[in-house]
C-alpha positions as CSV (number, residue, x, y, z in Angstrom):
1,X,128.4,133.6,127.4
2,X,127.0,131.9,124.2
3,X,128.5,133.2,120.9
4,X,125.9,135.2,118.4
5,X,126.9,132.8,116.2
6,X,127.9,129.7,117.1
7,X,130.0,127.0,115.1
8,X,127.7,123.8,113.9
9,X,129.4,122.1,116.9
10,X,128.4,124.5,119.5
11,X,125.0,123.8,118.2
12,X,125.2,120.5,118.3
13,X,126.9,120.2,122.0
14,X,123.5,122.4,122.7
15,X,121.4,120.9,121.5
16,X,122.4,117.4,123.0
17,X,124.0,118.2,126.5
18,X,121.6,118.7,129.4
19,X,118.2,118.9,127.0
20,X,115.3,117.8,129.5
21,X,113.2,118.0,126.7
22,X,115.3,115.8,124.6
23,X,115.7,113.4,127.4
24,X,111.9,113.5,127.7
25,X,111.1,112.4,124.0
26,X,114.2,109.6,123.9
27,X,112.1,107.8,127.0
28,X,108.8,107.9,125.6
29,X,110.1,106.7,122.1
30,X,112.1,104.0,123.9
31,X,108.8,102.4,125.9
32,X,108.6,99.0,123.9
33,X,105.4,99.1,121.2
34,X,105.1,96.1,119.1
35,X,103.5,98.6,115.8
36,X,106.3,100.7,116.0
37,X,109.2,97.7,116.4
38,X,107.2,96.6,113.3
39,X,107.4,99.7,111.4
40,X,103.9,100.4,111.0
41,X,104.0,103.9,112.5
42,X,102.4,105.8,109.1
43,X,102.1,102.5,106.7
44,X,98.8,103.5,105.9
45,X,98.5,99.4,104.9
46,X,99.3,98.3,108.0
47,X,97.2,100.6,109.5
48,X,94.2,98.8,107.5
49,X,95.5,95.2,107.7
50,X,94.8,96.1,111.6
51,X,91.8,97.9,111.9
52,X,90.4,95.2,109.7
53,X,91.4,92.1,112.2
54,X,89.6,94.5,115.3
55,X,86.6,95.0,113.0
56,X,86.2,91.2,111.5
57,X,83.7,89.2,113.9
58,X,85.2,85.8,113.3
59,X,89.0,87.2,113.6
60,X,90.8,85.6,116.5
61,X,90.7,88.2,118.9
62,X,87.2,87.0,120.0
63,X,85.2,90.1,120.1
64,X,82.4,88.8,117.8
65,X,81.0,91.8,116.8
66,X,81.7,93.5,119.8
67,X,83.9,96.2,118.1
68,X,82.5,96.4,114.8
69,X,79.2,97.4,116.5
70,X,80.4,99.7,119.1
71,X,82.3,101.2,116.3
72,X,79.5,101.6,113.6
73,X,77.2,103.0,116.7
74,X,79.6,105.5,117.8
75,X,79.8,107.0,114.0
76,X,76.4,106.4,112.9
77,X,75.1,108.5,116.4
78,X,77.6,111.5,115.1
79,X,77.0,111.3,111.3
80,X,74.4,114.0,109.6
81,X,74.3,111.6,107.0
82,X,73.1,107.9,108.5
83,X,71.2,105.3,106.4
84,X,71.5,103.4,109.4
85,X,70.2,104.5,113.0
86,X,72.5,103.4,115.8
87,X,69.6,101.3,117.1
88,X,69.4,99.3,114.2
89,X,73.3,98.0,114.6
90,X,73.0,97.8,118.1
91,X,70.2,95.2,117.5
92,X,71.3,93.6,114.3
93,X,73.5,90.3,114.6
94,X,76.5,91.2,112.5
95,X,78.4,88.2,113.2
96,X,78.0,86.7,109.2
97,X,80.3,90.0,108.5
98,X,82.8,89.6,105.7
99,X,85.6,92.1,105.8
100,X,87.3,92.7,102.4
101,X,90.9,94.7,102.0
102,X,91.5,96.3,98.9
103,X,88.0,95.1,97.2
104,X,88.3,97.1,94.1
105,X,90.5,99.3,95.5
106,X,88.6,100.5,98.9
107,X,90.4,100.0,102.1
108,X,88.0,98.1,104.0
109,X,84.8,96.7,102.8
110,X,81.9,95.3,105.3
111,X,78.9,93.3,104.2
112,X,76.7,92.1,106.7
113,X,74.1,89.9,104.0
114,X,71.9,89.1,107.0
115,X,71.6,93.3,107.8
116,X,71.9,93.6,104.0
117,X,74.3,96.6,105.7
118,X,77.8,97.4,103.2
119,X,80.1,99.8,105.2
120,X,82.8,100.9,102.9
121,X,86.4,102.7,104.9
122,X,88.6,104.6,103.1
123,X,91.5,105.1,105.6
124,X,94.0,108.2,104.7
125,X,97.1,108.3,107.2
126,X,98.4,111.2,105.7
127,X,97.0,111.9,101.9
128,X,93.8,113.1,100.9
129,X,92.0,111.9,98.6
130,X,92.2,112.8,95.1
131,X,91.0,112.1,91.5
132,X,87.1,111.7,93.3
133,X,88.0,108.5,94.3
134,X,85.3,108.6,97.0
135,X,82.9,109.5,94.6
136,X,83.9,106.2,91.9
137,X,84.3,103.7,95.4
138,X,81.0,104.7,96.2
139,X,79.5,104.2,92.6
140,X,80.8,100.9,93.0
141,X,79.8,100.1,96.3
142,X,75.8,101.6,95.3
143,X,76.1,99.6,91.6
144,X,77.6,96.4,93.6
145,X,75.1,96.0,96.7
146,X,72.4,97.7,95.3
147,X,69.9,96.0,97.9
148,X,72.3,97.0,101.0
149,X,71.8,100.1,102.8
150,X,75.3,101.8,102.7
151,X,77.7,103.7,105.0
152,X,81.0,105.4,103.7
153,X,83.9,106.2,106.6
154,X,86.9,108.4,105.5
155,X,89.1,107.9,108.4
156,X,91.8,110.2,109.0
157,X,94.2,111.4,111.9
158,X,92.4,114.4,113.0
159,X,88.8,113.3,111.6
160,X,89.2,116.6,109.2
161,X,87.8,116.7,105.5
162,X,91.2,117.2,103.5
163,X,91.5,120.3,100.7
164,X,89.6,119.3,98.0
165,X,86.8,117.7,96.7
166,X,85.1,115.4,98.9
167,X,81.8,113.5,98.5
168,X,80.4,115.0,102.1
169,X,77.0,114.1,101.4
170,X,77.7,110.2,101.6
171,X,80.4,109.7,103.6
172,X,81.2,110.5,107.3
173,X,84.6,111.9,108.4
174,X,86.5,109.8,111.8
175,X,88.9,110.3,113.7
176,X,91.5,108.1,114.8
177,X,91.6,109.5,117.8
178,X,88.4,108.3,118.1
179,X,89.6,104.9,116.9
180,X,92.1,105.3,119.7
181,X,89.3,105.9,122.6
182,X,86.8,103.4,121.3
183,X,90.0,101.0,121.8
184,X,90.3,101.9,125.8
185,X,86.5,101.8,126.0
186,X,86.1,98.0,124.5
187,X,89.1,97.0,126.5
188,X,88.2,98.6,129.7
189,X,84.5,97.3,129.4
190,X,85.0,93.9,128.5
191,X,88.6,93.0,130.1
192,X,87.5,90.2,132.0
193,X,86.6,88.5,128.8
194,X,89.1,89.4,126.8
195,X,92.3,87.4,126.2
196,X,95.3,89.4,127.7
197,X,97.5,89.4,124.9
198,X,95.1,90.6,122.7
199,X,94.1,93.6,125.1
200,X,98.1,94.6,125.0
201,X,97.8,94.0,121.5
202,X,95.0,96.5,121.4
203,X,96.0,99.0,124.0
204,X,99.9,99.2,122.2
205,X,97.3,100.1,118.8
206,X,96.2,102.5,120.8
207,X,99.5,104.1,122.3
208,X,100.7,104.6,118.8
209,X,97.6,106.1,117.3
210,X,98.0,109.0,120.6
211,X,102.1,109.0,120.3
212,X,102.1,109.5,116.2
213,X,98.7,110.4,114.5
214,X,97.8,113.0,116.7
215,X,99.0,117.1,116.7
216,X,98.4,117.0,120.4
217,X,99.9,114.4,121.8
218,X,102.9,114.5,124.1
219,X,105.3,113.5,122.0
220,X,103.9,116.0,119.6
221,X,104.2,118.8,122.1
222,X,108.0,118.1,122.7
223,X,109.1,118.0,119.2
224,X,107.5,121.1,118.8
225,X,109.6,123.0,122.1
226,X,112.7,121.1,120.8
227,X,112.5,122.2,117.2
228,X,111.6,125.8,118.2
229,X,114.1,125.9,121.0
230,X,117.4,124.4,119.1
231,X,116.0,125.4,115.2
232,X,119.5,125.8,113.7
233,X,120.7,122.2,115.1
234,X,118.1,120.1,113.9
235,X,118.1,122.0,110.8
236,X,122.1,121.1,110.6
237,X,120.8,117.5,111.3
238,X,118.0,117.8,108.4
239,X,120.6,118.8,106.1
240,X,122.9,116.0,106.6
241,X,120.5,113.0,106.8
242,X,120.6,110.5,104.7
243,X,118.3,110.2,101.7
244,X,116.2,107.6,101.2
245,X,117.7,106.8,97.6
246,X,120.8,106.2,99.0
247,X,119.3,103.9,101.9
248,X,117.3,102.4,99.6
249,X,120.1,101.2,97.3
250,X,121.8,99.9,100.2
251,X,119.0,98.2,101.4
252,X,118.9,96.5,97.9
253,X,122.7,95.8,97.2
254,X,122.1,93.7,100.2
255,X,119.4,91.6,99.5
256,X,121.2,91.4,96.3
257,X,124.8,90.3,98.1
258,X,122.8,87.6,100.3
259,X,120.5,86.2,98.1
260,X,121.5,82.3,97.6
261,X,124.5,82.0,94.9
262,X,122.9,79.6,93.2
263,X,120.0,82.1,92.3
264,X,122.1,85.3,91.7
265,X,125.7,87.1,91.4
266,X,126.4,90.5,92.0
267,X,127.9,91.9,89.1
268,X,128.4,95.6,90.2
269,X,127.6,98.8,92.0
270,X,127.5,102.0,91.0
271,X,126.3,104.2,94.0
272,X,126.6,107.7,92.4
273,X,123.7,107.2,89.8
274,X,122.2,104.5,91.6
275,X,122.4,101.6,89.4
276,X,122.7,97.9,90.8
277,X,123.8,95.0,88.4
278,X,123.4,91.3,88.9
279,X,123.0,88.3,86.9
280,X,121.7,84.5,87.3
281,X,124.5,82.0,87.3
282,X,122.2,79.5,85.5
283,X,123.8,82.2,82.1
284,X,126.7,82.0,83.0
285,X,128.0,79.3,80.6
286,X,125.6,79.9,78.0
287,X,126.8,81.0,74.4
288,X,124.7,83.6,74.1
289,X,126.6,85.7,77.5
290,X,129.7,86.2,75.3
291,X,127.8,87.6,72.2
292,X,128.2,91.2,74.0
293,X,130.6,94.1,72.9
294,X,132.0,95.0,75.8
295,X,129.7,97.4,77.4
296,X,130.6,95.4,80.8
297,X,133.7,93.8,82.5
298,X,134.5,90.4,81.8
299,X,133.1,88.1,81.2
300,X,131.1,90.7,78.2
301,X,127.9,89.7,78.8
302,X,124.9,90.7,76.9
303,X,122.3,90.2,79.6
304,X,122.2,91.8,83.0
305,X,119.1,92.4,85.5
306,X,119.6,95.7,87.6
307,X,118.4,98.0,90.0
308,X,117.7,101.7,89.2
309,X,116.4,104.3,91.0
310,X,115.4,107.1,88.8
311,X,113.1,110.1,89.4
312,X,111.9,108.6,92.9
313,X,110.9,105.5,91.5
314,X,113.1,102.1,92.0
315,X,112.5,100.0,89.4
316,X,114.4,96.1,88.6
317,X,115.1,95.7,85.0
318,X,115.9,93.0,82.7
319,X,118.2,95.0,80.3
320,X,119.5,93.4,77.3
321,X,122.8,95.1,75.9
322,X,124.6,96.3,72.7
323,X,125.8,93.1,70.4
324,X,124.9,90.4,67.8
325,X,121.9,91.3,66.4
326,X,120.8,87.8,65.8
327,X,121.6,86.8,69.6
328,X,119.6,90.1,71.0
329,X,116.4,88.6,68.9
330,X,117.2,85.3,69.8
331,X,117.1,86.4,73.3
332,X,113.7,88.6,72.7
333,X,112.2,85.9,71.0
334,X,112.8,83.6,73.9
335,X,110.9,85.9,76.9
336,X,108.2,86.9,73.9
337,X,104.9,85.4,75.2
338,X,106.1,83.5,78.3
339,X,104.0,85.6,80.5
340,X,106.7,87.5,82.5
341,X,105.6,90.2,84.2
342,X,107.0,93.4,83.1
343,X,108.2,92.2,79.7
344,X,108.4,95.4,77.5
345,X,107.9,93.7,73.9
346,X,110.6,96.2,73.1
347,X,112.2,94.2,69.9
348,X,116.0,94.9,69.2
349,X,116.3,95.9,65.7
350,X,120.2,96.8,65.2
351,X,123.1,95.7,67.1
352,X,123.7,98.5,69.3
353,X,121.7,100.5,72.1
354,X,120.6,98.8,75.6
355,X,116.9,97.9,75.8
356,X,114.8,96.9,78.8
357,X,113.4,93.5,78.1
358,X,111.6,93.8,81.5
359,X,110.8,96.4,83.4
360,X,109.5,96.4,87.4
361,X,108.5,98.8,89.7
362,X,109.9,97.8,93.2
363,X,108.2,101.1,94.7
364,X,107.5,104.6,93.6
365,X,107.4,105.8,97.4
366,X,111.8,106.8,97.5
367,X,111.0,110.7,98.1
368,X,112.8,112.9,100.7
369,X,110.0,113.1,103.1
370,X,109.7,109.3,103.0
371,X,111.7,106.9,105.6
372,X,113.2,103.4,104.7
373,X,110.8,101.5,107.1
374,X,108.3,102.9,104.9
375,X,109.2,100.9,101.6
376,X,111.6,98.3,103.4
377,X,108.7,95.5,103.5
378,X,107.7,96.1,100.1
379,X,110.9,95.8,98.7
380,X,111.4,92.8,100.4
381,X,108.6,91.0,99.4
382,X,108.8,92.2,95.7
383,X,112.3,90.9,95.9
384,X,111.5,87.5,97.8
385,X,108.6,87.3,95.2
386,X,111.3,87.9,92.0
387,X,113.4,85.1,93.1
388,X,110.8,82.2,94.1
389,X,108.2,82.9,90.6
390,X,109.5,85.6,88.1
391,X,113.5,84.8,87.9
392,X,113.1,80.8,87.8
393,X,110.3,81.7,84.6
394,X,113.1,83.8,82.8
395,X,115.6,81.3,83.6
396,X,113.6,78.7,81.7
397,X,112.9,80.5,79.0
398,X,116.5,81.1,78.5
399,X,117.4,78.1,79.1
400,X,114.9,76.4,76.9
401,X,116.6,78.6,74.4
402,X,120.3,78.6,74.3
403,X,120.5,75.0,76.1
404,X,121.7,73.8,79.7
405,X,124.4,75.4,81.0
406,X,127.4,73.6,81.6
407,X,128.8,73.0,85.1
């Protein structure tokens, strides 16, 4: 007989002996998909990068403008709105199309000049939109093509206008879902054409859209009966997940630890508030590295780049510490007008207090609801990015400065 109130570990035996349910969900999440072994489940870039190859005629899949037409006449023949009849794309040669990503902000921009058509996608995985940003993209696209004939798409999982204000009169609401189907339908009609990896390539597009994107989908269903049937365990498991600030330190202390030595040096960690420090051995032996007062172990040095995470933002730093004043201008002076991003042009003006000489935000996305594979690729790149342009800039201007190290 189960207890009325059962320890954590009841609920957790429960909830993970004999769950058919359970079992279920573990298989389907286990067949092999090549978006979600990626991470791209709800990177909303991704998601674009993607739908932008499908809809480009002279991408390599070799569709022409097989998809890009099927998929304009599908939404033009449900739109209230069309500029365009179905008729007209289904006609038009739309092979000279251009696809833009992030033209002035808009997800996906498409500019037939021989059609003179401009379709304009602003793809929402799981925001709305806000500040009447559809409104301003479409100013642009109207002030930039003013000779095109124009269609706006606000694609979204459930093809639903989000709370808010929207600019309905110009632009048509999708579906992926419909993104999903129009998928089977071009690989089903034309699969003894197409190449077969880039059918998989299209159908595993279209597994993840149904697995992850939609309410009704099977894998939707079951974590719905799991949650409701075992509530209390999954909320146990909730409540003792890691956070994201915490994996995302991690995940930077180690790009940190196995970046080359001859670019960096760990300095030291400090997990509870979050703050990573690190230096460039090319300082090591310069004068200026022993001008500090102490505010770190030996060797005291003066200049230190970091980590932070603070208020769900993770930010590198260039953070110049208390000691000599003329070193900590000497320093300033150095980085003044060398072009590197981030610098502050925050000028010591006493011995003492730490200043951030540069400041960079990694990513402003480490909130609870957020996963690590969700920032992981940004933070690599910013990081790859630091070491191969910005640090070797800031080395040389220190350098340049205080003279070549020695050893």
């Amino acid at each position: 007989m189960n207890s009325p109130n059962p320890s954590p570990k009841a609920l957790l035996e429960q909830f993970v002996v004999n769950n058919a349910d359970l079992e279920r969900l573990e298989s389907l999440l286990k067949q092999f998909n090549i978006f979600e072994a990626v991470g791209m489940v709800r990177q909303e870039i991704r998601h674009s990068h993607f739908l932008a190859f499908l809809l480009n005629p002279s991408a390599s899949h070799n569709l022409r403008d097989i998809f890009l037409k099927t998929f304009l006449k599908q939404l033009l023949l449900e739109a209230d709105n069309a500029t365009v009849s179905p008729i007209e794309i289904d006609v038009a040669t739309l092979t000279d199309t251009k696809v833009r990503r992030e033209w002035k902000n808009i997800d996906i921009l498409l500019v037939s000049p021989g059609s003179q058509i401009v379709c304009a996608i602003e793809n929402k995985v799981d925001s709305g939109e806000h500040s009447n940003q559809l409104q301003r993209y479409r100013q642009i696209v109207q002030q930039e093509f003013p000779n095109y004939r124009h269609i706006f798409v606000f694609l979204t999982p459930q093809g639903i206008v989000p709370y808010g204000e929207v600019d309905q009169e110009h632009w048509s609401v999708y579906s992926y879902r419909k993104v999903a189907d129009l998928i089977g339908e071009v690989c089903d009609r034309y699969r003894s054409t197409l190449n077969n990896e880039v059918c998989t390539l299209m159908q595993h597009y279209s597994t993840l859209i149904n697995r992850h994107l939609m309410q009704d989908s099977e894998i939707a269903k079951l974590c719905r009966q799991i949650y409701l049937s075992h509530q209390a365990a999954l909320d146990l498991i909730y409540e003792h997940r890691p956070s994201l600030e915490t994996e995302a330190y991690e995940l930077v202390k180690r790009l940190v630890k196995n970046a080359p030595p001859d670019k960096i040096v760990f300095i030291h960690s400090w997990l509870q508030r979050k703050i990573l420090s690190f230096a460039s051995p090319k300082w090591h032996d310069l004068p200026f590295q022993q001008a500090g007062t102490g505010w770190t172990p030996q060797p005291k040095r003066i200049l230190l780049l970091q980590f932070k995470i603070e208020a769900s933002i993770l930010k590198l730093v260039l953070i110049l510490g208390p000691g000599d004043l003329t070193t900590r201008q000497s320093i300033f002076n150095a980085l003044e007008n060398r072009n590197i991003p981030g610098f502050t042009g925050d000028r010591p003006t006493s011995d003492q207090g730490w200043l951030h000489l540069v400041e960079r935000i990694v990513s402003e996305d480490i909130r609870p609801e957020m996963f690590l594979s969700d920032i992981e690729d940004e933070v690599q790149h910013f990081w790859q990015q630091f070491l191969d342009d910005e640090l070797p800039r800031i080395n040389e201007a220190i350098v340049q400065a205080f003279g070549t190290a020695q050893g």
